[in-house]
N, C-alpha and C positions, 0 to 999 in steps of 0.2 A: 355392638356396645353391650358391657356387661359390667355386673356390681362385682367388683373385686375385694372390698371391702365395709362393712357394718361397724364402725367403731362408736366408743362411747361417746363423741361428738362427730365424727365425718361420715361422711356417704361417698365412698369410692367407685369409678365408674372407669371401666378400660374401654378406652374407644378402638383399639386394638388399630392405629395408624402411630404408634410412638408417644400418644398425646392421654392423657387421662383427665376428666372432672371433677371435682371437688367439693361437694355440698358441705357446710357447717352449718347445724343444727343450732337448735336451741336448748338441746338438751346439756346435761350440766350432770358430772359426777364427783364424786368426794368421797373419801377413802374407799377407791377402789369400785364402790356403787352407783350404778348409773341411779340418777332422782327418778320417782315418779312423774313430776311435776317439771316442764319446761321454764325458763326463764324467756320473760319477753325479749324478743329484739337482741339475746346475745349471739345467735351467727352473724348477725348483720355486725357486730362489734368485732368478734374475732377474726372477719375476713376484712374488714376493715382496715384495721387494725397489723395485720398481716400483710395485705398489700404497701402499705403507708412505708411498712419497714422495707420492704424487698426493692422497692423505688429507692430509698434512700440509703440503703447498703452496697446497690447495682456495683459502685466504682470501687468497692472492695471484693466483690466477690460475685458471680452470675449466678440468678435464682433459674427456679423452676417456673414461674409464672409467665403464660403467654398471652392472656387476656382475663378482663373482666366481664367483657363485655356479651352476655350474652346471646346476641347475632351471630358472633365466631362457633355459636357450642351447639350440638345436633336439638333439632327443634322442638324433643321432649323438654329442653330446660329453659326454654323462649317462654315462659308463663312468670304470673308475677309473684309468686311464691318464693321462686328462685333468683327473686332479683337481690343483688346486695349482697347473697351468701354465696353464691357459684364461681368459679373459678375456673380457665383449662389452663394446665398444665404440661411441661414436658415428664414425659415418661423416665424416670432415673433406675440405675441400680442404686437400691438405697445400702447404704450403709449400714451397721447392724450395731451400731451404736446410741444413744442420746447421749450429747457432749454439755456436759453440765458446767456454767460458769459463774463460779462464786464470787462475790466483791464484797459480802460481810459478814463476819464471824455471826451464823445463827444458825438455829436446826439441828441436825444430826453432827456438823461440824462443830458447832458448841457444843454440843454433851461429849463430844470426844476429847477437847481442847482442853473442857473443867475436869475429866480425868486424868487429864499428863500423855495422852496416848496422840500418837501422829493419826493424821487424818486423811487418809487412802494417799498414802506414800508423802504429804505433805506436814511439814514440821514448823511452828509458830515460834518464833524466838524472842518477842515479846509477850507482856501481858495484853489482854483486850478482856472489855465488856463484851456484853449478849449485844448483837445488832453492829455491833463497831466496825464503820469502814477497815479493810483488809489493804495494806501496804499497796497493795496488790493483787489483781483479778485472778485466782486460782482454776483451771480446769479438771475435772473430776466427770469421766466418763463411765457409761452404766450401759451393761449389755441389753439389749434388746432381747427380752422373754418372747416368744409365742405364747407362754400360758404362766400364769402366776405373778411374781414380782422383777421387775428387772432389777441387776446385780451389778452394785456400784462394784465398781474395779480403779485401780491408777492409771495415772496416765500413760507409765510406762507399760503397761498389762497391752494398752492400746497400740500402742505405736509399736510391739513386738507381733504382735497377730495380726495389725494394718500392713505392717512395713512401719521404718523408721520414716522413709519419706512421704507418702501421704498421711501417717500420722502427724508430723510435725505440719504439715499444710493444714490439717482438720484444726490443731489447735490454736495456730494462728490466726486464722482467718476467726476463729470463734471468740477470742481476745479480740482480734481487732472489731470485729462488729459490735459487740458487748459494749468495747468505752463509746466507740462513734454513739450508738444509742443511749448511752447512759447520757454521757453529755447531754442530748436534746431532750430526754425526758426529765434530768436533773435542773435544768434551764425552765422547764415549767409544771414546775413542783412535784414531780415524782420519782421516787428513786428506786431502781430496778437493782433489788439485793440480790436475787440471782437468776438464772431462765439455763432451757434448755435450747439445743441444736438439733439439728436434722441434718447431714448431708446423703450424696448419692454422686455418683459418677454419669456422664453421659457416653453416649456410644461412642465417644472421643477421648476418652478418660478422663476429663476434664471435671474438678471439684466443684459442684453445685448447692446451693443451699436449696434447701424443701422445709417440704409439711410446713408449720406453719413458726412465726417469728416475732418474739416481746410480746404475748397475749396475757391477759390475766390468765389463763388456763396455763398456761405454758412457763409464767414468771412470778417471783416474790413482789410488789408491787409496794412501794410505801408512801405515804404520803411526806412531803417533806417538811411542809406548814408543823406536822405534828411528831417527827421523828427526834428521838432522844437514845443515843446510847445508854445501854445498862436496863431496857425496854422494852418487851416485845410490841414493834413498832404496829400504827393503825395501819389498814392495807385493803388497795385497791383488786382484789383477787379473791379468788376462790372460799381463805380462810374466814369470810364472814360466814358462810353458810356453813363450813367445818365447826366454825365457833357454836352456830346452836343447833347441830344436829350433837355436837356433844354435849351442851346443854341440857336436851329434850332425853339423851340414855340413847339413839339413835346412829350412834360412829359406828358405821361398818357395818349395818343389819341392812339386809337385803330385803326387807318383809317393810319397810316405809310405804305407806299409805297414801301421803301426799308431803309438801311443802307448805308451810302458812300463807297464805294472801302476802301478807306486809314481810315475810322474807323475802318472795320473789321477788315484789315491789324495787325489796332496797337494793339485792344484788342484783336486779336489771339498773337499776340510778349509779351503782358503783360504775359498773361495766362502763355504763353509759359516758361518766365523767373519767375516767379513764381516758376515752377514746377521741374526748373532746380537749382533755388538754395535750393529747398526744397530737394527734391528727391535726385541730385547731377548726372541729367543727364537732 
């Protein structure tokens, strides 16, 4: 067994039989800076949270997850540290993509929309507000960096460097996942404006989902009690903390000291109720 990967929230472990571990942390980044300061109780939220989905996507598409259960996993991870954030998984060739799916005009998509300019080979033929459900679920895929920022590309950029046929598999199956879950988080009160994918291939060639799936780390999150077109909407994710680190003069400075008390607080209660009306515990 060995650490294969250190990322801004995972702990990667090659068990080197086909199968890999999965630690999620507590830690928590924002523009691009890992925090000083952990947040209570979010790996427990985002493995959670992660498995919830992979269960209820299964009939659309095969994950990577083989248990949760830590009995299954080599006996360094049998401790109670690791209970609730561990995972083993199957080993994939991952793909070298994040497949991005949008359901509503906001973000980097909006500022492109209010200049008149298509938005990574996609073109709006109506008017829309900031935040306004999208006719239709857009995909928009972005290379995978080793080092720096990864690089939004079109869809078609995708499915020429994939192949036309596993591209058009990748994007489907990420369409279809996206509404199946939007449905059930929209059903109780939350609306997923957009999220990232993950796939990978198995030694079968067979199209896998991975990493992880609809986390607040990984998705736009809004509430829907409070969602209003023409509004940058209230949100169950990450952008609370982005909201007062730019606040404080703090976006992007790597030299952060700590996090306040009562921010951590709030963004573990977000995470928290996220995961309770998704989950339903």
């Amino acid at each position: 067994m060995k650490k294969i990967i250190s990322g801004k929230v995972r702990e990667v472990y090659d068990l080197e039989n086909g199968t890999m571990v999965i630690v999620t942390t507590d830690r928590i980044s924002a523009y691009d800076v890992i925090l000083p300061t952990l947040i209570t109780g979010k790996g427990q939220v985002l493995n959670a949270l992660s498995n919830f989905w992979f269960g209820y996507t299964k009939d659309i598409i095969k994950n990577h997850m083989i248990s949760s259960d830590l009995k299954d996993m080599p006996a360094e991870f049998q401790k109670p540290e690791y209970e609730g954030r561990t995972i083993l998984v199957k080993k994939l060739k991952m793909i070298p993509y994040e497949v991005i799916v949008r359901g509503y005009m906001f973000g980097s998509m909006y500022e492109a929309y209010k200049k008149g300019e298509p938005f990574l080979g996609h073109k709006f033929d109506r008017e829309y507000q900031q935040a306004e459900k999208l006719d239709e679920p857009i995909v928009t895929p972005s290379t995978k960096a080793k080092e720096g920022h990864d690089i939004n590309v079109t869809i078609d950029y995708m499915k020429q460097d994939l192949g036309q046929e596993l591209g058009s598999r990748i994007e489907q199956a990420a369409l279809a996942v996206y509404k199946k879950c939007y449905e059930h988080a929209y059903k109780n009160g939350i609306i997923i404006a957009d999220t990232k994918f993950e796939f990978g291939l198995d030694d079968s060639g067979e199209l896998i989902l991975g990493d992880e799936v609809l986390t607040p780390d990984s998705s736009r999150f809004w509430d829907l009690a409070a969602y209003k077109p023409g509004t940058s909407p209230a949100s169950y994710d990450k952008q609370f903390i982005r909201d007062w680190l730019t606040a404080q003069g703090l976006a992007g400075k790597a030299d952060i000291q700590a996090v306040d008390a009562d921010i951590v607080q709030k963004t573990s209660a977000l995470y928290r109720e996220c995961q309770r009306r998704i989950c339903g515990n």
